[in-house]
N, C-alpha and C positions, 0 to 999 in steps of 0.2 A: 600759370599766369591767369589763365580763366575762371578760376575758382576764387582768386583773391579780390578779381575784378567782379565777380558775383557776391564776396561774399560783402565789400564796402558798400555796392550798390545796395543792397539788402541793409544793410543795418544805415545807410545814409534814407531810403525808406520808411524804414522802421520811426527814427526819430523824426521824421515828417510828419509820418501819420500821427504817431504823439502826439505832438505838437498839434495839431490839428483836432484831435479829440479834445485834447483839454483845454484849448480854448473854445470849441464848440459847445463843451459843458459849462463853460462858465458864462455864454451867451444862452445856455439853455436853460441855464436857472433864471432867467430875468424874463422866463416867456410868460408866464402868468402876471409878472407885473407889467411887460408889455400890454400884454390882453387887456389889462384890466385899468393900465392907464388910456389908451386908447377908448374905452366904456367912457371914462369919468370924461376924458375930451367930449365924445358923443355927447351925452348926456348934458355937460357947459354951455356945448354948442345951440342946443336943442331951447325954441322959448315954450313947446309944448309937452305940456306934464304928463299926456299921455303916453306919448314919445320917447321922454325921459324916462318910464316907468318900463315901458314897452323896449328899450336899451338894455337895462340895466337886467328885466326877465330874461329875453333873449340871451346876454352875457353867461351870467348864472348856467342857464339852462346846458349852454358849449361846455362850460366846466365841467358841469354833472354829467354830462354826457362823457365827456373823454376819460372824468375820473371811472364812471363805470364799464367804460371799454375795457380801460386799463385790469380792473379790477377780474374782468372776465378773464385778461389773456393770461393766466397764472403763472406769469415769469417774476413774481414778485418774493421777496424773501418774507416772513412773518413780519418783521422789526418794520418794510415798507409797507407793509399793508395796512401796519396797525397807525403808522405814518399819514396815508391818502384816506384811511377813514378817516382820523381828524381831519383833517384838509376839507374832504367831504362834507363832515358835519357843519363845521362851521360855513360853507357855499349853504348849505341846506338852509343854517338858522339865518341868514341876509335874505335869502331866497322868502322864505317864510315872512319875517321882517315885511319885505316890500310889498310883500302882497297880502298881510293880516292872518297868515294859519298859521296852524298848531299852536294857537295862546297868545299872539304876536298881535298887537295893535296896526294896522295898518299905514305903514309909511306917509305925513303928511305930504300933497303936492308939493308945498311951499319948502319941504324940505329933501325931496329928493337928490339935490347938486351936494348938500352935507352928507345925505348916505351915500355917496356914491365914494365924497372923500373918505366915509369912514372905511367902507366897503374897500377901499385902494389900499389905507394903512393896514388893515387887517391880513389882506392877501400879503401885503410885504412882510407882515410879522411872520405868518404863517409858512413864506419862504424858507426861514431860518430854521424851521423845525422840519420842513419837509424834505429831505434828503433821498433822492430815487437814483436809482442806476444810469448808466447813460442809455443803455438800449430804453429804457421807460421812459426817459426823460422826453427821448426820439420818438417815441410812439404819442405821446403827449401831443407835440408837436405837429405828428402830422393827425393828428385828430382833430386839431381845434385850425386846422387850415382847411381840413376838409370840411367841415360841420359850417 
């Protein structure tokens, strides 16, 4: 009797924990558009353009940061890495963007609330194509809570 009572217990677990993971992944994929809708609030919020400017580097800056954690801790398969380098790149070319290097004109004051919405659609887009594991997606997460 002990065994059958271990063995439902176990598998009435098992599909918890499922269930649990896989709606955690799919609140997990929405952390960069969270991050970044949160930036473009800041930024709306903000009447000073240094501020605005000084948000939107800061932001930037978490991403790059956690995408190069990530990038160190080598639990990534090829297909995700060649994945968070774009992801990467394109943080880098906004990054640049805002603040005028590498060729990039530098972001007008008066237009920083529009880059910040372009900056938003772009991470959304970028979503779609960025597909990570859940352990990476988790490590993501607790990067950009820590930083």
């Amino acid at each position: 009797m002990k065994p059958i009572k271990t063995t439902i217990s176990a598998t009435i677990l098992f599909f918890l924990l499922q269930g649990a993971v896989l709606a955690q992944s799919d609140s997990l994929a929405e952390i960069f558009k969270t991050h970044m809708n949160e930036t473009v609030q800041n930024v709306k919020n903000s009447d000073n353009a240094i501020e605005k400017r000084a948000i939107l580097d800061t932001s930037f800056n978490k991403i790059l940061k956690a995408v190069e954690r990530i990038e160190k801790s080598g639990q990534l398969t090829e297909e995700e890495f060649a994945q968070l380098q774009t992801f990467k790149h394109s943080i880098e070319e906004k990054s640049d963007q805002l603040n005028g290097q590498n060729g990039f004109e530098e972001v007008a004051d008066e237009d920083l609330e529009d880059f910040s919405d372009y900056s938003q659609q772009a991470m959304e887009q970028a979503d779609r194509t960025l597909t990570l594991s859940l352990t990476t997606v988790l490590l993501v997460v607790i990067i950009l809570l820590l930083i």
